[in-house]
C-alpha positions in Angstrom: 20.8 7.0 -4.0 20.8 5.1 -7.3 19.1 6.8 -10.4 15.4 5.1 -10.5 14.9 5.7 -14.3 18.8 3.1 -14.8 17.0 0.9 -12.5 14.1 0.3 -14.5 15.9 0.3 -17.5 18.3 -2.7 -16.0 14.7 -4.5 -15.2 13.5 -4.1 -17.9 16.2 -6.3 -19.6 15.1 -9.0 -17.8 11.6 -9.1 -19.0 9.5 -9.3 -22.0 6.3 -7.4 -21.6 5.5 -4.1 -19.6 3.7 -4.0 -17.1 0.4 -2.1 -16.5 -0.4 -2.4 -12.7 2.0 -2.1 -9.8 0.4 -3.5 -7.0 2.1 -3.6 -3.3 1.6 -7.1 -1.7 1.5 -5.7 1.5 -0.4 -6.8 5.0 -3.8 -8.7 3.6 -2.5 -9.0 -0.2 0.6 -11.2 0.2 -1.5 -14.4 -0.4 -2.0 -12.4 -4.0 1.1 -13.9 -5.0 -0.3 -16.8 -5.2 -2.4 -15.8 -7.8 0.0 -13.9 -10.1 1.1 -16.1 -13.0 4.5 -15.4 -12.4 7.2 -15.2 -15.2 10.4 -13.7 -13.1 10.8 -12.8 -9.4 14.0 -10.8 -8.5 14.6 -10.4 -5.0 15.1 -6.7 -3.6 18.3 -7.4 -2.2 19.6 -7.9 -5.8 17.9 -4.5 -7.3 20.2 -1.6 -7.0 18.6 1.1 -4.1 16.2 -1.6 -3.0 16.4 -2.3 0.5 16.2 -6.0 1.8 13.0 -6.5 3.9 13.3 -7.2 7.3 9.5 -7.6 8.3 7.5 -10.7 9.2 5.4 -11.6 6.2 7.2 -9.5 4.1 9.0 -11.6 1.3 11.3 -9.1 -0.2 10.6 -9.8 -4.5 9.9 -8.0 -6.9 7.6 -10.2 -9.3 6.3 -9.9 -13.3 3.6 -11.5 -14.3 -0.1 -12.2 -15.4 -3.2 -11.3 -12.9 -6.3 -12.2 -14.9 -5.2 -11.6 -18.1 -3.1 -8.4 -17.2 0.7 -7.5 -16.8 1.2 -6.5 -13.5 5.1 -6.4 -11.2 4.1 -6.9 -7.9 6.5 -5.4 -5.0 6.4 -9.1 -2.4 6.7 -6.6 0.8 7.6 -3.3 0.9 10.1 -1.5 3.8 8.6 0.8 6.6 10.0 3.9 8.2 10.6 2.5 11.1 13.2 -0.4 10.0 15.3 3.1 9.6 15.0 3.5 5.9 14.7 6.8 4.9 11.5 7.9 3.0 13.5 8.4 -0.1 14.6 4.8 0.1 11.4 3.1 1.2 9.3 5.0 -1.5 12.0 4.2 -4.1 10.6 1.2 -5.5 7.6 3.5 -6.9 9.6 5.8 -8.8 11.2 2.6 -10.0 7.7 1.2 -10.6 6.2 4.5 -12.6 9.8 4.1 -14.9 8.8 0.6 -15.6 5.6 1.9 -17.5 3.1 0.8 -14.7 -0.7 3.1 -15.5 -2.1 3.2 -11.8 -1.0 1.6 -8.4 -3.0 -0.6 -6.1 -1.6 -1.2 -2.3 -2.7 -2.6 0.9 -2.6 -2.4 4.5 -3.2 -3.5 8.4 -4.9 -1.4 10.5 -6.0 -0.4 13.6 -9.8 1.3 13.8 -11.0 4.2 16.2 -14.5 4.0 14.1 -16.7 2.0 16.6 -19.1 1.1 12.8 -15.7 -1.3 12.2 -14.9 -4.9 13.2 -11.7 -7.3 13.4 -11.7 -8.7 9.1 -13.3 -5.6 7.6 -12.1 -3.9 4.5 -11.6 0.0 4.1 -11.1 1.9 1.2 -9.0 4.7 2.1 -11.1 7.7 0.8 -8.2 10.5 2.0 -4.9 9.9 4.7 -3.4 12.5 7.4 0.1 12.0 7.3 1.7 12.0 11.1 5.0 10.2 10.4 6.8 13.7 11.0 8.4 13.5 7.4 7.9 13.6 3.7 9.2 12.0 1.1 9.3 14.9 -1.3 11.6 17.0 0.9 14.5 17.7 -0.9 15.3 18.9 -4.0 13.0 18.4 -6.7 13.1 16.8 -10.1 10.8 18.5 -12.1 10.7 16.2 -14.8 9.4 13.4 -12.8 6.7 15.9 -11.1 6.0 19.5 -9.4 7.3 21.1 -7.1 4.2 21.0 -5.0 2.1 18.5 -6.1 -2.0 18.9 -5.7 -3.5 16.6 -3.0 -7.3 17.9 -2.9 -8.0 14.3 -4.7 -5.2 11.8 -3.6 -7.0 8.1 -4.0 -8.9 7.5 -7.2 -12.6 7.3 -7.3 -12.6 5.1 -10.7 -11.0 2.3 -8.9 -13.2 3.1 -5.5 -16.6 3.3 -7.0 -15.2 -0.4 -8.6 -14.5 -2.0 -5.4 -17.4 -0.7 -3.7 -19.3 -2.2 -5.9 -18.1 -5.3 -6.0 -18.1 -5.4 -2.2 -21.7 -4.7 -2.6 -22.6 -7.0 -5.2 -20.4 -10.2 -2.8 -21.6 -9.2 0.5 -18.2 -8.4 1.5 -18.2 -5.9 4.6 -16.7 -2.6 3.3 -16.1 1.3 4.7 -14.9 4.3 3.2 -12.7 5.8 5.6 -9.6 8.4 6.8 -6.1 6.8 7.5 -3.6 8.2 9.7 0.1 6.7 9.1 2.5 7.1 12.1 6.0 6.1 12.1 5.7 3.2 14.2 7.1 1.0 15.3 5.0 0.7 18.7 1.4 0.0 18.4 -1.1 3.1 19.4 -1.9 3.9 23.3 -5.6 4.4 23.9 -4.6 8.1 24.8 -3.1 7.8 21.0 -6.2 6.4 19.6 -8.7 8.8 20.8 -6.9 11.6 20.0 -6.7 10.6 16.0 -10.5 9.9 16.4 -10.6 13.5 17.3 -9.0 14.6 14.3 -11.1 12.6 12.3 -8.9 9.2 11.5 -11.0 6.3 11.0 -8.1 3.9 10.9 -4.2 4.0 11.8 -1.5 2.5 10.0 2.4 2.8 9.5 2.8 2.7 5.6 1.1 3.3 2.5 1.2 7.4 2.7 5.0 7.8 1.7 4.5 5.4 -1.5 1.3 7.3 -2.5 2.9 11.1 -1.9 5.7 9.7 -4.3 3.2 8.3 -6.8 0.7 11.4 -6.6 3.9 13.4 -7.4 4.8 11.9 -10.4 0.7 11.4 -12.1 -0.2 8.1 -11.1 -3.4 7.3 -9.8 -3.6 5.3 -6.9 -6.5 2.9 -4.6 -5.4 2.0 -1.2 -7.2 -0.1 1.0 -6.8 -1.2 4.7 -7.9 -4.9 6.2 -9.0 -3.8 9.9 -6.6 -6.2 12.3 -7.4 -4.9 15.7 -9.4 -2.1 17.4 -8.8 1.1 18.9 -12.3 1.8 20.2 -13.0 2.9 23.7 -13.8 -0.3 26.0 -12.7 -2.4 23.1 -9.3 -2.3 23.2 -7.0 -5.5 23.7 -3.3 -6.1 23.8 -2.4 -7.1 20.3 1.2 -8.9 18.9 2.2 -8.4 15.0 1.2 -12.3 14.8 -1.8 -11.6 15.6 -2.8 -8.6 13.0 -0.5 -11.2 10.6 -3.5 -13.7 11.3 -6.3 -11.8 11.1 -5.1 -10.2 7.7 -4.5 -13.4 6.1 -8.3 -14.5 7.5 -9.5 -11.5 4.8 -7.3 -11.8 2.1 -9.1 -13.8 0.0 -12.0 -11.2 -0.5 -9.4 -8.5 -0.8 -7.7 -10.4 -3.7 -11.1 -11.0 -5.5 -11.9 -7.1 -4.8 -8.4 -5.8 -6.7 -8.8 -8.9 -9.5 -12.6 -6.8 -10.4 -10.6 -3.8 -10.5 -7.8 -5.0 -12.7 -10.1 -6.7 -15.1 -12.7 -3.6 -15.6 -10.6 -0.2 -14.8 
């Protein structure tokens, strides 16, 4: 795997400001792209050790620019497990980000929701994660001069930026949970034997993302807020065949109060 820290150096070269947020465009935040003044977009599969994304609705740039006043790079997409990438190359980019001077991370989500207080459009703030995928991305040997051995996960997501959005959620009228996510590999959508049982353990919502890139960025002392766009439900009696167009759709139907919740953050953390 290519060096992250030579990566970000080459990057660098090609622009003239540093960033201070890295923020991961992913399902419900890709229409945020719209709203980045942007100044260069490189596409991933031009960046050494980035992968090429292969998603739906995943563009595959890298892009550095102004969000209200603030430099931010903005990962357009991001790659999954299950496309086959290992977690070392799917949570690459972050080390890449950290290297590139970023001060906290923002990303974003589709989920599924087992909490029967959740419907299709809402917007979760992931309070803590159970990580099912089977892996880690830290396995391996360790760098100790990008982060420990065994890094502390009693708080992972920061309250700072949580206590931000909820407030602005509150102050907007914009429906808004804290809640538990469970990330699975994928790529199959959950059973309603699968569903109940990560209700059990006490999941709120279900994803297949987000937890490798915040392990990598916990690991190396950057705080992070995560938050999920609900897409379709896993409750009891409520659930309903669903298509990846279809949590595409509804994601993009709550996108615009997600993007106004990370612009509040941005401006006042």
């Amino acid at each position: 795997m290519r060096d992250f820290k030579e990566v970000a150096k080459y990057l660098k070269k090609k622009i003239d400001f540093t960033p201070k947020v890295g923020i991961v465009l992913g399902s419900g935040l890709g229409k945020m792209a719209d709203k980045i003044d942007v100044k260069v977009s490189i596409s991933y599969d031009t960046i050494p050790g980035f992968k090429a994304a292969t998603v739906e609705g995943h563009a595959g740039n890298l892009l550095f620019g102004y969000l209200s006043d603030t430099p931010v790079v903005a990962m357009q997409g991001r790659n999954h497990f299950y496309e086959g990438h290992s977690m070392q190359e799917i949570t690459f980019p972050i080390r890449v980000l950290k290297y590139l001077g970023i001060e906290y991370l923002i990303t974003s989500n589709a989920v599924g929701a087992m909490n029967e207080n959740y419907e299709i459009g809402d917007i979760v703030i992931i309070e803590d994660h159970i990580n099912l995928m089977g892996t880690n991305p830290l396995i391996g040997p360790n760098d100790n001069s990008v982060g420990i051995r065994f890094p502390d996960m009693s708080q992972v997501y920061d309250n700072e930026m949580g206590n931000l959005a909820r407030t602005y959620a509150t102050d907007n009228n914009i429906r808004i949970h804290d809640g538990i996510y469970v990330a699975l590999s994928g790529p199959t959508f959950e059973t309603p034997a699968e569903y109940k049982f990560l209700k059990i353990i006490g999941a709120d919502i279900v994803g297949m993302s987000t937890v490798p890139e915040v392990l990598v960025a916990k690991h190396m002392g950057l705080p992070v807020y995560s938050m999920s766009i609900v897409t379709d439900l896993g409750i009891e009696g409520r659930i309903v065949k669903i298509t990846h167009e279809e949590v595409q759709a509804a994601a993009d139907a709550a996108a615009d109060d997600m993007i106004d919740i990370v612009k509040h953050i941005i401006v006042n953390k």
